[in-house]
C-alpha positions as CSV (number, residue, x, y, z in Angstrom):
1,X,57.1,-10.3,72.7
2,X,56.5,-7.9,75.8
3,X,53.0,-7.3,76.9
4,X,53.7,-4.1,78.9
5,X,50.4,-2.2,80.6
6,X,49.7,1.5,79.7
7,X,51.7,3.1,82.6
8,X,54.2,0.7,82.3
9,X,54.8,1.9,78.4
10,X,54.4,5.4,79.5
11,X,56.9,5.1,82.3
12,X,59.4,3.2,79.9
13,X,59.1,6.2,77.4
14,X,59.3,8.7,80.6
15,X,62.8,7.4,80.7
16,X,63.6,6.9,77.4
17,X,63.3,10.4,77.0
18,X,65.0,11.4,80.4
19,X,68.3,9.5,78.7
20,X,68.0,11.2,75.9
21,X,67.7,14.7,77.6
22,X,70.6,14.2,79.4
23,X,72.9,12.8,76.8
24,X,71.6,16.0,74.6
25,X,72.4,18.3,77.7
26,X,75.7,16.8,78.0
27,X,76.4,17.1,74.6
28,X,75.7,20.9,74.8
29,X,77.8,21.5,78.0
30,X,80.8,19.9,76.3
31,X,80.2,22.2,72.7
32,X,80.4,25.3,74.8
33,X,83.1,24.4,77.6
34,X,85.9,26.8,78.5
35,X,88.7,24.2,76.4
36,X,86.3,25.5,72.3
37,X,87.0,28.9,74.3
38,X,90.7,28.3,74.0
39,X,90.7,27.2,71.0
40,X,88.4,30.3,69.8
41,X,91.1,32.5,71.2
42,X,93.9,31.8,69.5
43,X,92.9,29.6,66.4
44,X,96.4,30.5,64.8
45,X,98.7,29.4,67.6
46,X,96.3,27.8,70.3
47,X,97.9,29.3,73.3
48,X,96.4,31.6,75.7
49,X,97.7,35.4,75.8
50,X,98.8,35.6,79.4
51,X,98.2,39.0,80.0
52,X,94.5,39.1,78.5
53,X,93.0,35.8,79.6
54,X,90.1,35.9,81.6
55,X,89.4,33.7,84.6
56,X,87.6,30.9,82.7
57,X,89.8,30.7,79.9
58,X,93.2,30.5,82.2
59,X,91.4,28.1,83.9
60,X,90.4,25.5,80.2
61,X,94.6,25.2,80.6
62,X,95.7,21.8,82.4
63,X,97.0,22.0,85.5
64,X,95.7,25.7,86.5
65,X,92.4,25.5,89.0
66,X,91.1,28.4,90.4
67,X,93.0,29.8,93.0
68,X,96.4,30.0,90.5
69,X,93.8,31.3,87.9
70,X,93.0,34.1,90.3
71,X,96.8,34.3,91.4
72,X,98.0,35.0,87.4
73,X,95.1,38.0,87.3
74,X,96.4,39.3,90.6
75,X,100.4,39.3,89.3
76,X,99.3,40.9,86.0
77,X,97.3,43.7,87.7
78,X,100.4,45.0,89.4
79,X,103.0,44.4,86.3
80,X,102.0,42.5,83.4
81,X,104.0,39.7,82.0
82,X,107.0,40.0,80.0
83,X,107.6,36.5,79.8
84,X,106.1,33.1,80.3
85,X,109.0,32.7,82.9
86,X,107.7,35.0,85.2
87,X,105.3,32.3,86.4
88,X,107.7,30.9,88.6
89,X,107.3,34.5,90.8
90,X,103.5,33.2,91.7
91,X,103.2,30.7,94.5
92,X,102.1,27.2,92.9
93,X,104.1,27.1,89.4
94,X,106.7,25.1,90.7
95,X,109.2,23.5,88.3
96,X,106.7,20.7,87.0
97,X,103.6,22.6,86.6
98,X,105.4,25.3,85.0
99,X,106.9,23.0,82.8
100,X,103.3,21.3,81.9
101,X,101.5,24.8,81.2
102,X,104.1,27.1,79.6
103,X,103.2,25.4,76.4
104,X,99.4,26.3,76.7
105,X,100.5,30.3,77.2
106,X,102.0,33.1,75.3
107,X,103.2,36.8,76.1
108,X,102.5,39.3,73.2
């Protein structure tokens, strides 16, 4: 059906298995993101303790990116949380996000 030359099979395989490395890569990055690490946390209730989540883990949580990530460590260095509410004291949880991520968190 095809009559491919020698480098022309070898550089068909070349990329078959280039595809395939990636896909496998891919596959691997997903199985160990920060969102299994959520879910690893807290199997029982899968939310996030507020005042012992680390960076990455705050981060897995829709809606909070880096810098509020960093912010909630900040806040909880001074006074930790004694309620979910007190999000709405750190600069970028207004009334929307609050509303999306409160669900995602808990304060033991």
């Amino acid at each position: 059906m095809f009559n491919f030359t020698r480098e022309e099979k070898q550089a068909l395989l070349f990329l078959i298995i280039l595809s395939l490395s990636g896909l496998a890569a891919n596959g691997l990055k997903r199985l160990n993101s920060p969102l299994k690490m959520l879910v690893c946390f807290n199997p029982q209730l899968g939310k996030v303790e507020l005042n012992t989540a680390n960076k990455d883990l705050l981060m897995a949580i829709p809606g909070i990116k880096e810098k509020l990530a960093q912010r909630i460590i900040e806040y909880r260095r001074k006074k930790p949380f004694d309620s979910i509410e007190e999000l709405k004291k750190i600069k970028g949880f207004a009334g929307y996000r609050y509303e999306k991520i409160k669900e995602h968190l808990f304060v033991r």
